[in-house]
N, C-alpha and C positions, 0 to 999 in steps of 0.2 A: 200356229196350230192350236185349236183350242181342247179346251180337256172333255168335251165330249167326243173329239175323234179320237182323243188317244183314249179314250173308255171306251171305245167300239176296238180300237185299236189293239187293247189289251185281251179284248174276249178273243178275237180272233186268234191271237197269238199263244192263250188260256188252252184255246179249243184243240189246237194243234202240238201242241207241249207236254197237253195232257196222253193226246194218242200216242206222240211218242215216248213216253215213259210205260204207260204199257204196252208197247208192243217190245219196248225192251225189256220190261220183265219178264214177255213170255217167252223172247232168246233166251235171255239169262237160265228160263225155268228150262227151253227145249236140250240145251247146253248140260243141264242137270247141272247148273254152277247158283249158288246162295243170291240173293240180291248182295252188293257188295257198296263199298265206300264211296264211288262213284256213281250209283244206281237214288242214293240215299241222298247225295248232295244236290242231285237233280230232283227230288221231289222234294228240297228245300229249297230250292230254286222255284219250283215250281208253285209253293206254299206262298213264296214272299210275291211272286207273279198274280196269286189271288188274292192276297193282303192288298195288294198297290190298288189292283180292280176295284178292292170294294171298298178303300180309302176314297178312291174319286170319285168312286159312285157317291158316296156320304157326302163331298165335296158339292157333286150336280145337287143333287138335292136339299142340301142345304143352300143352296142361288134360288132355288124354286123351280129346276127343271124338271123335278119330279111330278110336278102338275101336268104335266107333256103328257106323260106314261099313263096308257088306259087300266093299268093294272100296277101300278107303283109299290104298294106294298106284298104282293106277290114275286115281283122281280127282284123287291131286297130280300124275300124271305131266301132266294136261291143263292142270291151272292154272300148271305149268311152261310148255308149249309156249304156251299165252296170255299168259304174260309177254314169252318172248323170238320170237314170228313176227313181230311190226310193228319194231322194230328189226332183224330178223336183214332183211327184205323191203323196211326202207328199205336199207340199208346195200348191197343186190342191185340195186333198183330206180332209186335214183338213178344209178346211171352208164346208164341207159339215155337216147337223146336223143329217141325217139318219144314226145310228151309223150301221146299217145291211147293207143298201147300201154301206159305207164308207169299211165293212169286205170284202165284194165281191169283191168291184173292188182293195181292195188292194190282195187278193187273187189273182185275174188275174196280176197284177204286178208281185207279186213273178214267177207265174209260164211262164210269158213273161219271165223276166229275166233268169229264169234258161233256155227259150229254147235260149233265145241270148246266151249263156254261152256254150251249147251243139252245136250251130250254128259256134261261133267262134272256138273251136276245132274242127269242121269238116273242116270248110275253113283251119285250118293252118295246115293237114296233108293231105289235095285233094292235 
């Protein structure tokens, strides 16, 4: 298996990880229950699933398969911003005390990220 399948491999897996984390914060929010310690471990799960991504992407492109991509520095700008939105939106979100409003907007986080995710695989095979 080489590491550009499993870098397609990861987005896919990015892309669907991400929906479901928010569509279980918006149970969590429908339930009128806090995001809790299980909810948190999974978008730390989720954080280190887009760390690994964009390890291997630095990986491809440092071999030179970044020459491939018609748009190579636009595709790493996204796998940047999918590194640092779940920490930069905990780090915002936590000081909030509405634990429903804190579900939602981290709902829309997940589901930003998965369209960055869906966003930068369209740019690296346009």
């Amino acid at each position: 298996m080489s590491l550009t399948t499993i870098h397609a491999g990861l987005a896919q897996t990015g892309t669907f990880f991400m929906i479901a984390l928010g569509v279980w914060a918006i149970l969590l929010r429908l339930r009128s229950r806090p995001l809790d310690g299980a909810w948190y471990g999974g978008a730390a799960v989720g954080e280190i699933l887009m760390i690994a991504q964009f390890a291997i992407g630095w990986i491809l492109y440092g071999q030179g398969l970044g020459g491939n991509l018609p748009r190579a520095f636009v595709h790493i700008l996204y796998g940047a911003v999918a590194v640092i939105t779940l920490p930069a939106a905990y780090a915002y979100l936590s000081k909030l005390e509405d634990e429903n409003v804190k579900s939602i907007l981290f709902a829309i986080v997940c589901f930003f990220l998965m369209e960055v995710v869906i966003r930068a695989r369209v740019v690296a095979i346009v």
